[in-house]
PQR file with spaces between the fields and no chain letter, atoms N, CA, C, O and H, PARSE charges and radii, in Angstrom:
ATOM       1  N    UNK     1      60.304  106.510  137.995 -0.4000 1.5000
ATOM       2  CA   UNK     1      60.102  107.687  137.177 -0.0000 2.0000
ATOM       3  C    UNK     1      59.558  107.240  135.828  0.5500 1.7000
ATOM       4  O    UNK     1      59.959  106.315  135.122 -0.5500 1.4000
ATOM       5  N    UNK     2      58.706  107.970  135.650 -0.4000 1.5000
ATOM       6  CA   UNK     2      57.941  107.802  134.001 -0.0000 2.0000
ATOM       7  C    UNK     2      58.311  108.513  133.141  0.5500 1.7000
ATOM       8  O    UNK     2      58.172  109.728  133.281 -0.5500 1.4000
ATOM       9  H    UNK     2      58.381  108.722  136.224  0.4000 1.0000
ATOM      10  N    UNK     3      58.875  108.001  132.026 -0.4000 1.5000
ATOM      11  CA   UNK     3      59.572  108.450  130.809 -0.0000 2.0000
ATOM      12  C    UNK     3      58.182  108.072  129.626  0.5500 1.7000
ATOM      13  O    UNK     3      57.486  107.058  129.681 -0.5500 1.4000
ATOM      14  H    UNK     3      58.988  107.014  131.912  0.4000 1.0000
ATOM      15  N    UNK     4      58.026  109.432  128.393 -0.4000 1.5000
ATOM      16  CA   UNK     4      57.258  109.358  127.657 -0.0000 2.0000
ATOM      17  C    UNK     4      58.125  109.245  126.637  0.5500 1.7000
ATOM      18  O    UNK     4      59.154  109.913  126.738 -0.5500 1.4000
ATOM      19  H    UNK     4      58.591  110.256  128.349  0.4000 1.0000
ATOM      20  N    UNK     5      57.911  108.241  125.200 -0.4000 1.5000
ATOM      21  CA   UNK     5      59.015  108.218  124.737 -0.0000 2.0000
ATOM      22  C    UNK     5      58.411  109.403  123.245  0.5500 1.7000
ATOM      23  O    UNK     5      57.335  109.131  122.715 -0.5500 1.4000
ATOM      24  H    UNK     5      57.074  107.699  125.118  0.4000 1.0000
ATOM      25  N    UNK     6      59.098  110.428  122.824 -0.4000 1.5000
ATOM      26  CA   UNK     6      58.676  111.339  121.915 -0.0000 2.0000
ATOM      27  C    UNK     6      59.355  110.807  120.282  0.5500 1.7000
ATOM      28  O    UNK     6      60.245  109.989  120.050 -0.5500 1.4000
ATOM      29  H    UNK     6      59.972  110.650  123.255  0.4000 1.0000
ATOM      30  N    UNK     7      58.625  111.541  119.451 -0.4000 1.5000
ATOM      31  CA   UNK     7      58.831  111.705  118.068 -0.0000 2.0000
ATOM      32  C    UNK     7      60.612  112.018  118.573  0.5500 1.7000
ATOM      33  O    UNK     7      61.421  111.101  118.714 -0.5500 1.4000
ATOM      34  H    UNK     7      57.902  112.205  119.639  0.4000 1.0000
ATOM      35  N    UNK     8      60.826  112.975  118.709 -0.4000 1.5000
ATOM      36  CA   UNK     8      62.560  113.141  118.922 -0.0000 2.0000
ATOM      37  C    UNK     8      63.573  112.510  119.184  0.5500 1.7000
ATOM      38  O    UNK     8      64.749  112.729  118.894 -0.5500 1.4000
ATOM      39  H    UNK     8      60.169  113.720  118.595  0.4000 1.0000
ATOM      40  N    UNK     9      62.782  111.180  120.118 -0.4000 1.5000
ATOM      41  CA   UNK     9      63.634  110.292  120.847 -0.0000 2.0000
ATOM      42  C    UNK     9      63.977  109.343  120.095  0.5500 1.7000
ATOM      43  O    UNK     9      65.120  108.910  119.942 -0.5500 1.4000
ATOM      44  H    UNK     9      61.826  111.001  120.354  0.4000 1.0000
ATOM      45  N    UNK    10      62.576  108.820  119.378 -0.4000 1.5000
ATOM      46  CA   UNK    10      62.665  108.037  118.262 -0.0000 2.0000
ATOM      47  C    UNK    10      63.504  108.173  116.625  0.5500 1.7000
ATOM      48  O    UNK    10      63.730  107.298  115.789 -0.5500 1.4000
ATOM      49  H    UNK    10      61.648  109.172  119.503  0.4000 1.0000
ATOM      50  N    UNK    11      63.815  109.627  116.626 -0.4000 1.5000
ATOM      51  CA   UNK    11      64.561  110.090  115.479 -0.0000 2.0000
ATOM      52  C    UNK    11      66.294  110.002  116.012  0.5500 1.7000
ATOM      53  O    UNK    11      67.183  110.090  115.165 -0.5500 1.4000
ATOM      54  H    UNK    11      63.631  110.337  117.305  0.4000 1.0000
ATOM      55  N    UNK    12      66.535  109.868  117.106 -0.4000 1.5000
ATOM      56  CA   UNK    12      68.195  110.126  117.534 -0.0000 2.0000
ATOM      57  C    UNK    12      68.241  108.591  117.918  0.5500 1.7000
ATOM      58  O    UNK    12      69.427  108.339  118.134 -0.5500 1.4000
ATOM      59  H    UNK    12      65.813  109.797  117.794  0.4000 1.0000
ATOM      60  N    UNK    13      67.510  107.510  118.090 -0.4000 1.5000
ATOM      61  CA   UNK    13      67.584  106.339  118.013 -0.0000 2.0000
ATOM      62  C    UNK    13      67.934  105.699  116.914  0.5500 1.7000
ATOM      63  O    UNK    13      68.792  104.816  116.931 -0.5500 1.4000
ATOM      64  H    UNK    13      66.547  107.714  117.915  0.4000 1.0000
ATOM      65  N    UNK    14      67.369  106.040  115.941 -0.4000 1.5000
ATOM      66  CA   UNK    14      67.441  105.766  113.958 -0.0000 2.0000
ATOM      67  C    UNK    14      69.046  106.514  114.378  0.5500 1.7000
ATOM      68  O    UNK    14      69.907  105.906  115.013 -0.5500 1.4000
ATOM      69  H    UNK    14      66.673  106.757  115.927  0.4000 1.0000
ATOM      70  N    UNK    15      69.155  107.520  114.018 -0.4000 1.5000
ATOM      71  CA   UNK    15      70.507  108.144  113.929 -0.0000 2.0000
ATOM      72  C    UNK    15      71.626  107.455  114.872  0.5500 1.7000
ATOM      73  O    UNK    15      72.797  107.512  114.499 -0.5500 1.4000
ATOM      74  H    UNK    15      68.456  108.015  113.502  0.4000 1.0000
ATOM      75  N    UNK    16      71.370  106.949  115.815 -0.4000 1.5000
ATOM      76  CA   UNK    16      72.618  105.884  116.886 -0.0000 2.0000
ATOM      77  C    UNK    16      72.250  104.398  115.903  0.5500 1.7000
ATOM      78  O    UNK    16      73.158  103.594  115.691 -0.5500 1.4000
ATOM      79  H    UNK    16      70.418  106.903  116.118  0.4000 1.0000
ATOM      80  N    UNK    17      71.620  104.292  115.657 -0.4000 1.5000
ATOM      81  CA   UNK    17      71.686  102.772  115.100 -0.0000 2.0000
ATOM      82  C    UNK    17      72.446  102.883  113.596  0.5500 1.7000
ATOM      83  O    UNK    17      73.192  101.959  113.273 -0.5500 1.4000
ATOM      84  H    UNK    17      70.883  104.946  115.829  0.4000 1.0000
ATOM      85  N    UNK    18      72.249  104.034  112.669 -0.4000 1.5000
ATOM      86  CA   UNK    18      72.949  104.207  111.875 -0.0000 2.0000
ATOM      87  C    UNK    18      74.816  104.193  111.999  0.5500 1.7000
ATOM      88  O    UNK    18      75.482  103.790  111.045 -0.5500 1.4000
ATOM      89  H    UNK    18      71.643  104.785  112.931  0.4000 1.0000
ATOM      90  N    UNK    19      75.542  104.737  113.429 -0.4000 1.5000
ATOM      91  CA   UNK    19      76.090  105.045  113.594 -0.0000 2.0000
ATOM      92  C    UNK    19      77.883  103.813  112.987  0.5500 1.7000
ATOM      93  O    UNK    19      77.738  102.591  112.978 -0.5500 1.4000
ATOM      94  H    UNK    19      75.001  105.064  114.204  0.4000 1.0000
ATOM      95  N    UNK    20      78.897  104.262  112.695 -0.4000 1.5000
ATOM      96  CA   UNK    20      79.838  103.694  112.660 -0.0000 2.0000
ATOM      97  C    UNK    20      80.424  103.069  113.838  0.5500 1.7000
ATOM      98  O    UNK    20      80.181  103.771  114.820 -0.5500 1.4000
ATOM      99  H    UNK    20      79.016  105.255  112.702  0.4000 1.0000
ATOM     100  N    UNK    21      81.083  102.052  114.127 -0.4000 1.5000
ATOM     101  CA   UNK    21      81.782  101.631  115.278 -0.0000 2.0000
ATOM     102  C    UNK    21      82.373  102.552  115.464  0.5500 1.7000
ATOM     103  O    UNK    21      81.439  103.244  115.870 -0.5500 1.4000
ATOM     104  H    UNK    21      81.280  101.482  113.329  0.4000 1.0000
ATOM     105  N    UNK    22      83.313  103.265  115.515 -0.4000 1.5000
ATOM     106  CA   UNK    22      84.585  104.144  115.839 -0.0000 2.0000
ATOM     107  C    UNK    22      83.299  105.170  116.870  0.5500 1.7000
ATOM     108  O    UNK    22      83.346  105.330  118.089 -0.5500 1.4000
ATOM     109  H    UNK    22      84.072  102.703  115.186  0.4000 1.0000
ATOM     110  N    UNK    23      82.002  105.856  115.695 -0.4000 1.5000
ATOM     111  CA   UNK    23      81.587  106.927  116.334 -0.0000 2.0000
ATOM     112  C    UNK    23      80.797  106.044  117.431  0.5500 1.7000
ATOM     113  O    UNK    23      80.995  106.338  118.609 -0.5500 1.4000
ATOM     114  H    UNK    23      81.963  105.726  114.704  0.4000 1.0000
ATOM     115  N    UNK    24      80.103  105.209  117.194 -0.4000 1.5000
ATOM     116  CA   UNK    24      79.246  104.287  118.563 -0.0000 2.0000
ATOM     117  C    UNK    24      79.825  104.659  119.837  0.5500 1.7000
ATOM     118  O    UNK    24      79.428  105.420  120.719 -0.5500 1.4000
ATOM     119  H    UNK    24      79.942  104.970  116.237  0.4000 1.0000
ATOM     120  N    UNK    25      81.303  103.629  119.671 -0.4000 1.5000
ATOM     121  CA   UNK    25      82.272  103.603  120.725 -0.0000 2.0000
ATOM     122  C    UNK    25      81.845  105.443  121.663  0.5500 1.7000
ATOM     123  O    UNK    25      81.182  105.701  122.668 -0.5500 1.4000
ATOM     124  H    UNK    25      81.626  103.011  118.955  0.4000 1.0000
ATOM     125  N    UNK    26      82.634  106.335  120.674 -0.4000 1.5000
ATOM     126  CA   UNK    26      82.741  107.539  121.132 -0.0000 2.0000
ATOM     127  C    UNK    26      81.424  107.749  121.942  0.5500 1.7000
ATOM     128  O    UNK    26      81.316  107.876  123.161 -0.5500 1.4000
ATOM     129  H    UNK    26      83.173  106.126  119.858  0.4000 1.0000
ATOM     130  N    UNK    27      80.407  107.756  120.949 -0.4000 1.5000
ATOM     131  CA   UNK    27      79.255  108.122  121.632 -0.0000 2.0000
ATOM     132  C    UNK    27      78.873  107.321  123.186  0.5500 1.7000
ATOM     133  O    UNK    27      78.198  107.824  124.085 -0.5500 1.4000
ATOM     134  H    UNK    27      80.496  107.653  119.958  0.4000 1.0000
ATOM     135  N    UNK    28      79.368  106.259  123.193 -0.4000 1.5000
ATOM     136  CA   UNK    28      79.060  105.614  124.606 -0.0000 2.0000
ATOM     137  C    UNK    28      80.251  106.285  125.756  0.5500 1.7000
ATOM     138  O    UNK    28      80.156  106.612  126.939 -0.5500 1.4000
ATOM     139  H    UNK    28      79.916  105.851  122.462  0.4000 1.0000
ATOM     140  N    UNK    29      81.177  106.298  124.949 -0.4000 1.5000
ATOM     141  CA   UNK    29      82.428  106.672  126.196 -0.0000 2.0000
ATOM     142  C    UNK    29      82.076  108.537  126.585  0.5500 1.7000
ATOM     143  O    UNK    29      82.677  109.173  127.451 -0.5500 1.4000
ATOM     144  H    UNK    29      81.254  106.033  123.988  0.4000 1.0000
ATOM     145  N    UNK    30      80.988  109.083  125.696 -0.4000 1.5000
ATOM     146  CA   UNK    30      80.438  110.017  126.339 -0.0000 2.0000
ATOM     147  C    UNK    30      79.439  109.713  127.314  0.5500 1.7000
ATOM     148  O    UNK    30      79.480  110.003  128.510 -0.5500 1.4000
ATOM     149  H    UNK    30      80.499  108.566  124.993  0.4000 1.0000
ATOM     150  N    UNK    31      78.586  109.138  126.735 -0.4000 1.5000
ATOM     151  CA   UNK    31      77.391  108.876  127.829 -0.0000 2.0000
ATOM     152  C    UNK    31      77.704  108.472  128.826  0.5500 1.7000
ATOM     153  O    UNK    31      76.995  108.667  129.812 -0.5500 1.4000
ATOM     154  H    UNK    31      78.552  108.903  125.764  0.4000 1.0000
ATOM     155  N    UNK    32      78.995  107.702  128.909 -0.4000 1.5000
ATOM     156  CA   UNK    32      79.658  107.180  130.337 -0.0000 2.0000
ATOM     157  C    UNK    32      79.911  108.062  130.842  0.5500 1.7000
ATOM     158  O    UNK    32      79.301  108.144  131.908 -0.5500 1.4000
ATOM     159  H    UNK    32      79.572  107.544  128.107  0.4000 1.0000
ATOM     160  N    UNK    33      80.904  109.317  130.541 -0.4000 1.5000
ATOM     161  CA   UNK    33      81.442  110.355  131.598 -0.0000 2.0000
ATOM     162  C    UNK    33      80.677  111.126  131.709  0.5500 1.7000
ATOM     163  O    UNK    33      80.854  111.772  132.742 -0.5500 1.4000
ATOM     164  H    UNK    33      81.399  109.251  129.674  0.4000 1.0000
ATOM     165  N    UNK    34      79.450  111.577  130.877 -0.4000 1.5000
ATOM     166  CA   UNK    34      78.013  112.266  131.314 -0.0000 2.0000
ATOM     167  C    UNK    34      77.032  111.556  132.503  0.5500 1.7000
ATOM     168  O    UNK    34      76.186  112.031  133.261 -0.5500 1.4000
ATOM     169  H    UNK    34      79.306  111.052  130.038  0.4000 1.0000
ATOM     170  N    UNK    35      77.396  110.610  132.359 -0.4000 1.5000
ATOM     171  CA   UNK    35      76.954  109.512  134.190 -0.0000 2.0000
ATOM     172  C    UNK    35      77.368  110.170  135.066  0.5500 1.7000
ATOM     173  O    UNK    35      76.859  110.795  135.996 -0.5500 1.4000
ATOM     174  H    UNK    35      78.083  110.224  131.744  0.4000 1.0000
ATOM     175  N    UNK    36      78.720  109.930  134.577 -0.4000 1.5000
ATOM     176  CA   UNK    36      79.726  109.449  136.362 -0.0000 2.0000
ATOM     177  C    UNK    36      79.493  111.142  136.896  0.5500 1.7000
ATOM     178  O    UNK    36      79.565  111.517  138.066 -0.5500 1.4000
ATOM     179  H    UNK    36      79.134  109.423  133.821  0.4000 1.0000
ATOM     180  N    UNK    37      79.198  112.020  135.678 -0.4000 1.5000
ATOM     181  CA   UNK    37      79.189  113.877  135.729 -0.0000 2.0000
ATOM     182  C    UNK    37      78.325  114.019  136.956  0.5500 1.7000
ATOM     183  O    UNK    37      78.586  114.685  137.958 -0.5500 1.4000
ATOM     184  H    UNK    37      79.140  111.715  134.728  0.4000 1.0000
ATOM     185  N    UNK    38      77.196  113.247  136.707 -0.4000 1.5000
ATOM     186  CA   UNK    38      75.678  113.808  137.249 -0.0000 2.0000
ATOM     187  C    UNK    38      75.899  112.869  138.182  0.5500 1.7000
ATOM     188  O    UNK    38      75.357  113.270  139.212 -0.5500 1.4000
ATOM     189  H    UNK    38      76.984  112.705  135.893  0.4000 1.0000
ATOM     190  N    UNK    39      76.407  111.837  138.361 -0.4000 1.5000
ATOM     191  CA   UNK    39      76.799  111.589  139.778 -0.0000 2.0000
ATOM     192  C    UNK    39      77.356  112.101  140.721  0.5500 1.7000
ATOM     193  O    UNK    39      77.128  112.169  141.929 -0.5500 1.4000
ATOM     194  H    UNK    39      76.848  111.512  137.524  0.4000 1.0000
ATOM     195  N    UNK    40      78.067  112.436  140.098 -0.4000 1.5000
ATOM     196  CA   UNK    40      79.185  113.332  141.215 -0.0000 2.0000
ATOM     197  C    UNK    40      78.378  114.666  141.597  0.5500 1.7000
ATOM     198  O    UNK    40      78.005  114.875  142.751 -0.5500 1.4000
ATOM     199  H    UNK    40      78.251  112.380  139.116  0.4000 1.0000
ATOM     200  N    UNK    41      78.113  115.645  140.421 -0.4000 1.5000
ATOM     201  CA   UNK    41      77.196  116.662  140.901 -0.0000 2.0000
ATOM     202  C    UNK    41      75.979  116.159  141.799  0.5500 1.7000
ATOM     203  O    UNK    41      75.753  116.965  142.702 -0.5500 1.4000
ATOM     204  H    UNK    41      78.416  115.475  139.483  0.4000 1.0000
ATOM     205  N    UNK    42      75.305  115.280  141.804 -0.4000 1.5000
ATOM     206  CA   UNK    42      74.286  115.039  142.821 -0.0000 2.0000
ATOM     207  C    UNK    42      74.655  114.251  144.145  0.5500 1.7000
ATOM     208  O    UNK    42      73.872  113.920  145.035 -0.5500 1.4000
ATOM     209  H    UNK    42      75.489  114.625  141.071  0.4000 1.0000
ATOM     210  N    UNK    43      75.855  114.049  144.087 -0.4000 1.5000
ATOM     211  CA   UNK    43      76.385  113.618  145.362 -0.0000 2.0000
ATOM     212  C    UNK    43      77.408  114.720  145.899  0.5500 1.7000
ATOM     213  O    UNK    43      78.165  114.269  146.758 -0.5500 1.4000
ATOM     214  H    UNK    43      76.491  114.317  143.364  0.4000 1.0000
ATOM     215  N    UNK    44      77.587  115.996  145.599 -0.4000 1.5000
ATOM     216  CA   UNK    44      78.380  117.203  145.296 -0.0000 2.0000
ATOM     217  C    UNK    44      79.120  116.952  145.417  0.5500 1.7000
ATOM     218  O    UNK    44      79.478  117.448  146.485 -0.5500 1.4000
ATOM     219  H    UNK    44      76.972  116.362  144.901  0.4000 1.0000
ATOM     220  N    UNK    45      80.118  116.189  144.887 -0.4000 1.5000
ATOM     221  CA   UNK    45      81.370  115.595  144.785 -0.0000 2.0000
ATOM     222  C    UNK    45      82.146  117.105  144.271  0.5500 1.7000
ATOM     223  O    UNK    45      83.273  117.367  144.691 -0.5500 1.4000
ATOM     224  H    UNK    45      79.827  115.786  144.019  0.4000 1.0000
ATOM     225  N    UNK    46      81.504  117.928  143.446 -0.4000 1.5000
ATOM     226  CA   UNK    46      82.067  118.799  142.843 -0.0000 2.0000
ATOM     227  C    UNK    46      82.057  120.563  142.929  0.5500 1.7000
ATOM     228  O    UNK    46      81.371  121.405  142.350 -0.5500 1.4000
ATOM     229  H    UNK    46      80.589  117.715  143.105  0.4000 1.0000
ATOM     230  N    UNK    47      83.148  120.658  143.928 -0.4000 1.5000
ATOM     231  CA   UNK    47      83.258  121.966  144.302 -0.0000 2.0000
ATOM     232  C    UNK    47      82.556  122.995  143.158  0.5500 1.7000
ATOM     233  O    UNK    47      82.407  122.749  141.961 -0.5500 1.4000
ATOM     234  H    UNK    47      83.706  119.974  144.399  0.4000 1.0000
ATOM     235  N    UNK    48      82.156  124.272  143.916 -0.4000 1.5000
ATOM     236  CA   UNK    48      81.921  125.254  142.676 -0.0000 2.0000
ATOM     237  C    UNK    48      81.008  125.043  142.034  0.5500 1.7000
ATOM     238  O    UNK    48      80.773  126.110  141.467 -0.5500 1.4000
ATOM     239  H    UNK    48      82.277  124.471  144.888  0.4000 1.0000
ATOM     240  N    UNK    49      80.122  124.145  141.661 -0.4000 1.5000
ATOM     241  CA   UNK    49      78.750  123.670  141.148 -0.0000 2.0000
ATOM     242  C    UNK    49      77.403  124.125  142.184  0.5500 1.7000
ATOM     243  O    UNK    49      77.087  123.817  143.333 -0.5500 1.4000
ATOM     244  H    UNK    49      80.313  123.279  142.122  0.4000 1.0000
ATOM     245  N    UNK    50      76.917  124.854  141.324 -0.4000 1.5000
ATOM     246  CA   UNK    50      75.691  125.210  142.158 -0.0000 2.0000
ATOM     247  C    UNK    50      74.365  123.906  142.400  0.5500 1.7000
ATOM     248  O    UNK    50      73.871  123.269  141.470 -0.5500 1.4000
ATOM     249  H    UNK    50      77.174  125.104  140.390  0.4000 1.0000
ATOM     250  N    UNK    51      74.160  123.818  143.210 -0.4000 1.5000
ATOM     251  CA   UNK    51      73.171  122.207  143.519 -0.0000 2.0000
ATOM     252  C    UNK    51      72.076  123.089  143.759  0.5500 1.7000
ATOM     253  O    UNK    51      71.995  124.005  144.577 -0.5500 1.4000
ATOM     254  H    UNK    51      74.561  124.336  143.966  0.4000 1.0000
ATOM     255  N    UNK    52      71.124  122.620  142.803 -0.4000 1.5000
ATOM     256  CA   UNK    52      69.162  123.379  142.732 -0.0000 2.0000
ATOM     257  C    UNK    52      68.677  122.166  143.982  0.5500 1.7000
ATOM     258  O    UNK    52      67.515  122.125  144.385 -0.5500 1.4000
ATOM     259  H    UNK    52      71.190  121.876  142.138  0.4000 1.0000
């Protein structure tokens, strides 16, 4: 898959590199359970979720 990388992407990159340890941490231990999320929904692990 081809990813274009935008003006936007490049501005929330500056803003994560700015970031404090405490918030870093946080911010990764989201991006982790926003994974395992879209895993599970695309393997429909998860009742009640509508699958496009």
């Amino acid at each position: 898959m081809d990813y274009e990388v935008t003006r936007s992407d490049i501005k929330i990159l500056k803003q994560i590199h700015s970031l404090g340890d405490a918030q870093y941490k946080r911010l990764m231990a989201y991006m982790k359970a926003l994974q395992k999320l879209e895993q599970m929904v695309s393997e429909k692990e998860i009742p009640g979720v509508i699958h496009l």
